[in-house]
ZADO-1210 file (C-alpha; in nm, 4 decimals, padded with zeros to 6 digits):
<atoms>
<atom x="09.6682" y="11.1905" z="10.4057" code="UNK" pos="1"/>
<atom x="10.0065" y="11.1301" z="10.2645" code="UNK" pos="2"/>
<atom x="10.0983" y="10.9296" z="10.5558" code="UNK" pos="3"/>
<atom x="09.7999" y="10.6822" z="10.5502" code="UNK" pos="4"/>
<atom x="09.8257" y="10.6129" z="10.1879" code="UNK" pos="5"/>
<atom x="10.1608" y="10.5577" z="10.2478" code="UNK" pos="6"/>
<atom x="10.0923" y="10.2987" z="10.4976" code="UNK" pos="7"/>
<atom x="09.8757" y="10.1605" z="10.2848" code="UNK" pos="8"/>
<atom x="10.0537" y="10.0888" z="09.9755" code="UNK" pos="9"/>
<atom x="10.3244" y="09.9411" z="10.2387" code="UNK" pos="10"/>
<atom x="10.0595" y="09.7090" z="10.3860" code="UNK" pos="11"/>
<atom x="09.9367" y="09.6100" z="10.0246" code="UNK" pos="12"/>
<atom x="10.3495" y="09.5406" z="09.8772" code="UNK" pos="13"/>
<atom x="10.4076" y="09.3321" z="10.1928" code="UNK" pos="14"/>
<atom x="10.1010" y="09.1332" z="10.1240" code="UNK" pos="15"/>
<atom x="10.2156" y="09.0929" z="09.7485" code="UNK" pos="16"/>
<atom x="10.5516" y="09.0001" z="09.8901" code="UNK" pos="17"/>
<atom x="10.3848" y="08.7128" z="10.1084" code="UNK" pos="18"/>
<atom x="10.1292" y="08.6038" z="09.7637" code="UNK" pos="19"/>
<atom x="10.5099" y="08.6348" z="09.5751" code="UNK" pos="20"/>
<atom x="10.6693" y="08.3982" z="09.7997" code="UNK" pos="21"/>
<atom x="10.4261" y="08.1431" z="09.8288" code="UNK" pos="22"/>
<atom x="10.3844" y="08.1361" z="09.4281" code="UNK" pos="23"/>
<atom x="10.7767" y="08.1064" z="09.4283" code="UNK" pos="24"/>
<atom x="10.8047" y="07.8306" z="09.6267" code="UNK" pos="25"/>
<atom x="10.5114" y="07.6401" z="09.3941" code="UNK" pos="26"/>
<atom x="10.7072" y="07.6798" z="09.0984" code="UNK" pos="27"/>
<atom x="10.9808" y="07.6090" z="09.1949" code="UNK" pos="28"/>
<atom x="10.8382" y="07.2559" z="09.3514" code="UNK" pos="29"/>
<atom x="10.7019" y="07.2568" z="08.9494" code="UNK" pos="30"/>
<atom x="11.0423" y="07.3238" z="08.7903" code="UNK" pos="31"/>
<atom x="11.0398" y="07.6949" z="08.8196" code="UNK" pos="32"/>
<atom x="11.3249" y="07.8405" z="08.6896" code="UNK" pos="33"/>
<atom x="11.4377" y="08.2229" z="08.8097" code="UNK" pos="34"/>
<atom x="11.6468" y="08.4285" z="08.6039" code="UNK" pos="35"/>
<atom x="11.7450" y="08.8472" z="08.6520" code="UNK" pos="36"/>
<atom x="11.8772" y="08.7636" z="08.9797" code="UNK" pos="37"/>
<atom x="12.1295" y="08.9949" z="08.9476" code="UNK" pos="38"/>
<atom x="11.8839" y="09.2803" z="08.9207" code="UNK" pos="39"/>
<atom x="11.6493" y="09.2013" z="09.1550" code="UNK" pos="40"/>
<atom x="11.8113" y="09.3760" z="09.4616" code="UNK" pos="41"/>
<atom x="11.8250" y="09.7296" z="09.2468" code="UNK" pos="42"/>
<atom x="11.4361" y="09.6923" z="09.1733" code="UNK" pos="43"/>
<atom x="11.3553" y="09.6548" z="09.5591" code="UNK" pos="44"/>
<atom x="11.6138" y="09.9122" z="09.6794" code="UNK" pos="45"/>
<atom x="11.4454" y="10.1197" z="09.3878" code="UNK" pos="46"/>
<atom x="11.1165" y="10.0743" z="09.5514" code="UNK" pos="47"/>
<atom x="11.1785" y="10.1234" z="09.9198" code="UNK" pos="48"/>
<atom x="11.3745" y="10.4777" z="09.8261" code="UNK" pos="49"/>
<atom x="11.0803" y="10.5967" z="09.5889" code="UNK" pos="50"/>
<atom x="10.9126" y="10.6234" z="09.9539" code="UNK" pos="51"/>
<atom x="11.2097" y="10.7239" z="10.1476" code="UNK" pos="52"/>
<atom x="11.2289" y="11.0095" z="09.8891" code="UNK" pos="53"/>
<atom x="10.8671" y="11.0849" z="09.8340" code="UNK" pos="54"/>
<atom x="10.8387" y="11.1243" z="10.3012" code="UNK" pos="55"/>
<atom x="11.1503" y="11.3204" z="10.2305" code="UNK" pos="56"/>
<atom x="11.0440" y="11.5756" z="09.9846" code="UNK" pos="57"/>
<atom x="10.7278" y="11.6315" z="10.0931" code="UNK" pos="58"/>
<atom x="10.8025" y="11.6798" z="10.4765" code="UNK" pos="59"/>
<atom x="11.1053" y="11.8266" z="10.3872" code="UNK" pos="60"/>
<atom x="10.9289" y="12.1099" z="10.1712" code="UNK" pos="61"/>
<atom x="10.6285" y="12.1361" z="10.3157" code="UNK" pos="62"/>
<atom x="10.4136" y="12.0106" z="10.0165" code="UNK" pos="63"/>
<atom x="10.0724" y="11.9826" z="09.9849" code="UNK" pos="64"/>
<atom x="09.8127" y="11.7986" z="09.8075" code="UNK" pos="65"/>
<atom x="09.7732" y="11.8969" z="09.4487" code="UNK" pos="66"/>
<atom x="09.5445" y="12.0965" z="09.3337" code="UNK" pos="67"/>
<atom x="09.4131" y="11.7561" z="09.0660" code="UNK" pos="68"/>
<atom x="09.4102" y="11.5644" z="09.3506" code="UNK" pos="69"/>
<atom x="09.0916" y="11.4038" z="09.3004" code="UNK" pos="70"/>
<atom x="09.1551" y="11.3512" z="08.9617" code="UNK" pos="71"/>
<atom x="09.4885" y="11.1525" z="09.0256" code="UNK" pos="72"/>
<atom x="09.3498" y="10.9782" z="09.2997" code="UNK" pos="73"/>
<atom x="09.0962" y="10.8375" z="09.0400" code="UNK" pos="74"/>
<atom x="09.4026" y="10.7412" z="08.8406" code="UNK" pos="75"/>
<atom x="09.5762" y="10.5687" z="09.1510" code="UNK" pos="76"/>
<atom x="09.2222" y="10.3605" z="09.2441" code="UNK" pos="77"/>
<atom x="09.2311" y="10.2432" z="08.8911" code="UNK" pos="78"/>
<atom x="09.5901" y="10.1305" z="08.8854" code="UNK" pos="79"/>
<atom x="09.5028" y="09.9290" z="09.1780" code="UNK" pos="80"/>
<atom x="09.2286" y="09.7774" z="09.0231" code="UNK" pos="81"/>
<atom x="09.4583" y="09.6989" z="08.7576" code="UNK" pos="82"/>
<atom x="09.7235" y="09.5872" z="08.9872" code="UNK" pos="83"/>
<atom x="09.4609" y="09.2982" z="09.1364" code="UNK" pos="84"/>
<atom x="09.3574" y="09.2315" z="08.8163" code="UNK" pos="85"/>
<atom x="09.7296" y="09.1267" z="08.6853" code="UNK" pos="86"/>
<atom x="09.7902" y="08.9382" z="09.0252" code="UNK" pos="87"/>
<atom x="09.4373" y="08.7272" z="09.0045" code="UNK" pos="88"/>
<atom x="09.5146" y="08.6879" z="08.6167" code="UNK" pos="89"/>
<atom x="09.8531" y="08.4958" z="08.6585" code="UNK" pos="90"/>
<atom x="09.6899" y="08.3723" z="08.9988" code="UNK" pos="91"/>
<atom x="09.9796" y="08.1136" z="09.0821" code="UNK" pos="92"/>
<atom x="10.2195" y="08.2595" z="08.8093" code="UNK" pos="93"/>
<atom x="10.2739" y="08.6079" z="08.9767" code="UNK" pos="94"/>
<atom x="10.5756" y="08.6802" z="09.1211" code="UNK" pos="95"/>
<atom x="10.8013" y="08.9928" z="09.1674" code="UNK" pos="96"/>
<atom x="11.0798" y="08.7996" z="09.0994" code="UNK" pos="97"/>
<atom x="11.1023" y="08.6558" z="08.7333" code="UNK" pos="98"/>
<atom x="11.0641" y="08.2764" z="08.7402" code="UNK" pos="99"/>
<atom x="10.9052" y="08.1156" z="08.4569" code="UNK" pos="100"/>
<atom x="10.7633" y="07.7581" z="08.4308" code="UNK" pos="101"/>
<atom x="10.8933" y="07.5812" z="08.1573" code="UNK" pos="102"/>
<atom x="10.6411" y="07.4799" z="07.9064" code="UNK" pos="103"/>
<atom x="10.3780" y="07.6367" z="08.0789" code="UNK" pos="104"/>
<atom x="10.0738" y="07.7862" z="07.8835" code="UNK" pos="105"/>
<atom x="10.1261" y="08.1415" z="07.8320" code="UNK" pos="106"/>
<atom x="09.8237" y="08.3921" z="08.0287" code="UNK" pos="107"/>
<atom x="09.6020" y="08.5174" z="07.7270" code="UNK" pos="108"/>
<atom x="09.2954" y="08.6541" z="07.9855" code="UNK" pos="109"/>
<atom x="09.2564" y="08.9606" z="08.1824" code="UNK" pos="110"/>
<atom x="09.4870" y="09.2741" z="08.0505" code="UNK" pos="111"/>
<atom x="09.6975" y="09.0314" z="07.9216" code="UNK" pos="112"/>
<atom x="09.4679" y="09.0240" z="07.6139" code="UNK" pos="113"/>
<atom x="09.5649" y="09.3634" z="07.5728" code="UNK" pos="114"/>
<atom x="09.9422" y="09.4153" z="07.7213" code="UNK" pos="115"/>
<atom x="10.1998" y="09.1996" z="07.6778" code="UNK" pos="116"/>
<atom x="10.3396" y="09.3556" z="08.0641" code="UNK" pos="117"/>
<atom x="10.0595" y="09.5412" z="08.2084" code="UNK" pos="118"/>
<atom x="10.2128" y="09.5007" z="08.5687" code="UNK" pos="119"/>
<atom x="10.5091" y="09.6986" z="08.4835" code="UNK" pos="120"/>
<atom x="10.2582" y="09.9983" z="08.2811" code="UNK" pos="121"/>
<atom x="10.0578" y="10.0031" z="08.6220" code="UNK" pos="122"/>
<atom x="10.3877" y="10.0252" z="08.8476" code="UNK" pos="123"/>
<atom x="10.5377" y="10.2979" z="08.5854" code="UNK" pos="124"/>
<atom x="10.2067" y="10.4993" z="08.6530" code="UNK" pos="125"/>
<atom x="10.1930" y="10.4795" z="09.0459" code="UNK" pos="126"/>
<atom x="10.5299" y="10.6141" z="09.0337" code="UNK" pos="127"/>
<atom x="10.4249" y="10.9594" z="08.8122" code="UNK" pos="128"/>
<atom x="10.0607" y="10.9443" z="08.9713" code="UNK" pos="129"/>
<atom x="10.1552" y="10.9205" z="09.3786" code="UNK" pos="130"/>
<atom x="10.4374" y="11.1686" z="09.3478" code="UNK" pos="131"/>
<atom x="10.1859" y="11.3896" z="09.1763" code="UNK" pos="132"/>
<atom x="09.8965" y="11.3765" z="09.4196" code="UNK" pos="133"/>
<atom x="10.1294" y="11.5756" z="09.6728" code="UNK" pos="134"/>
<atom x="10.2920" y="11.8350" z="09.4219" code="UNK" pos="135"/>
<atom x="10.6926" y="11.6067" z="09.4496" code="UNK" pos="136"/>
<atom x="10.7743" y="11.6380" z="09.1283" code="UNK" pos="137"/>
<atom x="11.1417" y="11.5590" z="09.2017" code="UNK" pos="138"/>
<atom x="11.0472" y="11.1871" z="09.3058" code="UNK" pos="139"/>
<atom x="10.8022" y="11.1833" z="09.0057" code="UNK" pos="140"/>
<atom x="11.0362" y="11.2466" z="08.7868" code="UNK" pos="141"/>
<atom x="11.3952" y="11.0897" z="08.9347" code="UNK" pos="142"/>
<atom x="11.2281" y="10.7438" z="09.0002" code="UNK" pos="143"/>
<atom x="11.0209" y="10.7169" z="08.6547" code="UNK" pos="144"/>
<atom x="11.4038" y="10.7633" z="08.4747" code="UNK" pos="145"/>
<atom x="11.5293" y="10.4736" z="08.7472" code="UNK" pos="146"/>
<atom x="11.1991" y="10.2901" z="08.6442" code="UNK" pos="147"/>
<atom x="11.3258" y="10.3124" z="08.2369" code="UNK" pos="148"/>
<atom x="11.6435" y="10.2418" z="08.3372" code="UNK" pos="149"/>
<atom x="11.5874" y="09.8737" z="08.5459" code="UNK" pos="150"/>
<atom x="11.2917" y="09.8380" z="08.3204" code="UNK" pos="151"/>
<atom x="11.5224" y="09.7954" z="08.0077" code="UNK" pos="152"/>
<atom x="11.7340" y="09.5615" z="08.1993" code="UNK" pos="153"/>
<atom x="11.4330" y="09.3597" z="08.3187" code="UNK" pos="154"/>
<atom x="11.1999" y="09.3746" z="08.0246" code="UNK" pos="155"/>
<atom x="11.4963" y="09.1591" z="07.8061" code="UNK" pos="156"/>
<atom x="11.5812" y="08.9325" z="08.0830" code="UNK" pos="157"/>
<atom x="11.1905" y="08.8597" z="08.1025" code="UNK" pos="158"/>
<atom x="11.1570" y="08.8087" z="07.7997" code="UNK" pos="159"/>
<atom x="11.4515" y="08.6112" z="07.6796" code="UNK" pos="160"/>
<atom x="11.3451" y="08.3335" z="07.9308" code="UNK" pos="161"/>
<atom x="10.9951" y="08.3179" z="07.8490" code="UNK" pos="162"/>
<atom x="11.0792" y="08.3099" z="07.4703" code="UNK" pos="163"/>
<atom x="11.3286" y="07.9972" z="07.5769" code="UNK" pos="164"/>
<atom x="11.1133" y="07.8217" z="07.7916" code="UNK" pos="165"/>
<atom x="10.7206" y="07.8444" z="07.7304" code="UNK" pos="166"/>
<atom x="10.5762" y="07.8867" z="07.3325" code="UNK" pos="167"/>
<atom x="10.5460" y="08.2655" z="07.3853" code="UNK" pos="168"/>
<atom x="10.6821" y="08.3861" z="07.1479" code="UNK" pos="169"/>
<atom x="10.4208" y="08.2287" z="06.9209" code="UNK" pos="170"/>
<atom x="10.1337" y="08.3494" z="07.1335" code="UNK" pos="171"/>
<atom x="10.2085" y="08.6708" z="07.0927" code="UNK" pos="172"/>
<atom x="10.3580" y="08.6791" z="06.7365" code="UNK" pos="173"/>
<atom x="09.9849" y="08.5752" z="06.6814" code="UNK" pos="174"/>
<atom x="09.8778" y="08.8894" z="06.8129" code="UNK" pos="175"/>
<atom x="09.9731" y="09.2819" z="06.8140" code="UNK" pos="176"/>
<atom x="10.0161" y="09.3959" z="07.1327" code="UNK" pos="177"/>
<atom x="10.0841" y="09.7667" z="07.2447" code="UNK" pos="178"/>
<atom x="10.3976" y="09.6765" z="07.4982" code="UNK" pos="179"/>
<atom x="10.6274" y="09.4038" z="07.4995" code="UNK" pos="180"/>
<atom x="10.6009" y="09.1529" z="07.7082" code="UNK" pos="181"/>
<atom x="10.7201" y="09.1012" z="08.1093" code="UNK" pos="182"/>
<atom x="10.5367" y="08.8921" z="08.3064" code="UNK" pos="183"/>
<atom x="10.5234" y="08.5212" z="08.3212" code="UNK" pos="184"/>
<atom x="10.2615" y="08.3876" z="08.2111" code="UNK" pos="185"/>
<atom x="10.0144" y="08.1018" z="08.1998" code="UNK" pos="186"/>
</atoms>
């Protein structure tokens, strides 16, 4: 089983990738700007060794499934929901990378009504919850500290640029929101 899903969550980042891309390459034709560069690279490499080390420790010591595995696989169905929900939300504005339209509308529909950065709550779950579902609690653990870690680097850069560039800080100083803001929005 761990070997499908696997495959499947690869399948499903390389078609974000491809949606990422093309939504890049609008914005940019509309003035885009991209900013965290720098920190980009560390994010990816941070994502393509949460699998290399998730393979690893559970071939490596013969886990299983967990024992709440129907439970978390509830949890992982609804962060997917949630992770379709933030890419039809921004539709055009999504990106992986940060790149921010300058005086664009900021997004006020879908979770955004209710998180400022609900993309980066889902991601910080998938990487506790898939871990979890077949008992590698090292990976669970060592890759939701890296999370924190190029979180608090990306969370500022995010939000320094959008603050800058579109009227969100307004937006949201209108409204109390649970996280801070991360994703661009319009």
């Amino acid at each position: 089983m761990l070997t499908w899903l696997i495959v499947i969550i690869i399948l499903q980042r390389l078609i974000e990738l491809i949606i990422a891309r093309k939504n890049e390459v609008w914005m940019k034709s509309q003035g885009g700007v991209e900013v965290g560069q720098s920190h980009y690279r560390y994010m990816v490499i941070l994502h393509i060794c949460f699998f290399i080390s998730l393979l690893f420790e559970v071939f490596l010591f013969n886990r299983t499934s967990s024992s709440a595995l129907p439970i978390l696989l509830i949890g992982f169905i609804f962060t997917q929901i949630g992770r379709v929900w933030v890419i039809l939300s921004l539709g055009r504005y999504w990106n992986t990378k940060i790149i921010v339209l300058p005086q664009a509308n900021v997004v006020k529909k879908g979770p955004y009504q209710f998180l400022k950065h609900p993309n980066y709550v889902i991601v910080s779950l998938e990487l506790i919850i898939i871990p979890l579902m077949f008992q590698a609690y090292f990976t669970a653990v060592l890759f939701t500290l890296l999370n924190i870690l190029i979180l608090s680097i990306r969370i500022p850069a995010e939000e320094k640029a959008l603050l800058e560039l579109t009227e969100y800080g307004e937006v949201f100083s209108k409204q109390k929101r649970f996280l801070p803001s991360f994703s661009k929005r319009v």
